[in-house]
C-alpha positions in Angstrom: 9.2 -211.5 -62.5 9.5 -213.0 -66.5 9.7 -209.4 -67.6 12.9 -208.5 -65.2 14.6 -211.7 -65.9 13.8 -211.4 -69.9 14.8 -207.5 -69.8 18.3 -208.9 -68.2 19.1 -211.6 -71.1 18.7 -208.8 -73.6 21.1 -206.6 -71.4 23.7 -209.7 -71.2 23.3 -210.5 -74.8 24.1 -206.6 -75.8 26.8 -206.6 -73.4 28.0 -210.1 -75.1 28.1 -208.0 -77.8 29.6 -205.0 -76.7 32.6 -207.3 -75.2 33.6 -208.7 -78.4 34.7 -205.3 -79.7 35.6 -203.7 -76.4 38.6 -204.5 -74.7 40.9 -202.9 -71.9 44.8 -203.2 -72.2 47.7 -202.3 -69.6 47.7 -198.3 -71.2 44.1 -198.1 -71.8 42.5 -200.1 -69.1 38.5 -200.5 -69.8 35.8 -198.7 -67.3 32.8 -201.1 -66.8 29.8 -199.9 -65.5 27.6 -201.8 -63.0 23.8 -200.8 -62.6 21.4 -202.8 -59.9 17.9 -201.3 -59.2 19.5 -199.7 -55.8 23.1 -199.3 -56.2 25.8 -198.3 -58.8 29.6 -199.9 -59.4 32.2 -198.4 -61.6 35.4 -200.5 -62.1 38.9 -200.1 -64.4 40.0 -203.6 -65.6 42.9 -204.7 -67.5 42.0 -207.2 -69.6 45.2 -208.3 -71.1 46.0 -209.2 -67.0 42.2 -209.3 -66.0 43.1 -207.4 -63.0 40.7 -205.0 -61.9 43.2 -201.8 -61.3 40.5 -199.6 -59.6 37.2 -199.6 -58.5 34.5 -197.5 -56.7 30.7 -198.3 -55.9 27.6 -196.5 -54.3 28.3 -199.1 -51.3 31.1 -197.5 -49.7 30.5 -195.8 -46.6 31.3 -192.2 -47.9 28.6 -192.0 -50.3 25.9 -190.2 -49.3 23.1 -190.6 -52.4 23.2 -194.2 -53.0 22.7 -195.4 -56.8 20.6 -192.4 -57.9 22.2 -189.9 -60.4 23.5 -187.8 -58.4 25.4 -190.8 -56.6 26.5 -191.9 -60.0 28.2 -188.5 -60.4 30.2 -189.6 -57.5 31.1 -192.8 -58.5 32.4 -191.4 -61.7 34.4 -188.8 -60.4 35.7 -191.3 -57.6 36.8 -194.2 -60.0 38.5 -191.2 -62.1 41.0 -189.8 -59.2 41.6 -193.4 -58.3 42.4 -194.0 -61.8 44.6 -191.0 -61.9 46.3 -191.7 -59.0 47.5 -195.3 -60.3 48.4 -193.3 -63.5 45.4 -194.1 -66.0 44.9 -191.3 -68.2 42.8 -192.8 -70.6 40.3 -195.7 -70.4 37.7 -197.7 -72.9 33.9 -197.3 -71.8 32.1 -200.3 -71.5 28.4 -199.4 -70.7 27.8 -203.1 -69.5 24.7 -203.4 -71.9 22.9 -200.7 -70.7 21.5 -197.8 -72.3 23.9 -194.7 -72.2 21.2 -192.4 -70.3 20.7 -191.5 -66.8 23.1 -193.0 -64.1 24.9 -194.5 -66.9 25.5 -191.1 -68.6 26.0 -189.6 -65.0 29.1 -191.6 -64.1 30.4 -191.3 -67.6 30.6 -187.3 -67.6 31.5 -187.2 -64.4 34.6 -189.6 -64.8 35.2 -187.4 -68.1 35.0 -183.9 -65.8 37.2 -185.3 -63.5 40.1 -185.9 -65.8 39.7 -189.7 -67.7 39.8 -189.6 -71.4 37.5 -191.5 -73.3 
C-alpha cells in the first residue's frame, strides 16, 4: 500500500509542476487527463473561468472497453467532437503527471485524429 500511495505523491508533485507552466485560456482551453487503475477521464477546462467546457470518461454508459487503451481511444475522440461542437479548435495538453505512454498516449492521438490541435 506505501508503494501506491508514494508512486501518487511523485505523480502530484510532477503534475504540481506541470501546472505551473500549463494553463488553459477561453481560446485555448486545457485538456487534462485522468487515469485510475480501472477507468479513464478526459476533461477541457478554462482556466481563466475555471469552468470545465467539456468532458468525457470511461464511466458513461456508451463505452464499451472501460479504461483500457482501446477505451482511451474513445475517450479522446469523444472529448474532441464535444470540444468541436462547443467550438474548441485547439486545446493545451495537460498529462496530469503521468507518463505520456499507453492510455495516456491513446486518448491524446485519438483526440488529435479526431480534429483537436495540440
Amino acid at each position: 500500500m506505501a508503494r501506491r500511495d508514494s508512486k501518487n505523491i511523485i505523480r502530484l508533485r510532477v503534475h504540481k509542476r506541470i501546472r505551473s507552466r500549463v494553463a488553459g485560456t477561453a481560446e485555448r482551453p486545457r485538456l487534462a487527463v485522468f487515469r485510475s487503475v480501472k477507468h479513464i477521464y478526459a476533461q477541457v477546462i478554462d482556466d481563466t473561468k475555471g469552468h470545465t467546457v467539456v468532458a468525457a470518461g470511461s464511466t458513461e454508459k456508451d463505452n464499451k472497453n472501460g479504461g483500457n487503451v482501446a477505451g482511451a481511444k474513445e475517450i479522446g475522440k469523444l472529448v474532441a467532437e464535444r470540444a468541436k461542437d462547443k467550438g474548441i479548435k485547439a486545446v493545451v495538453f495537460d498529462r496530469g503527471g503521468y507518463q505520456y505512454h499507453g492510455r495516456v498516449k491513446a486518448l491524446a492521438e485519438a483526440a488529435r485524429e479526431a480534429g483537436l490541435e495540440f
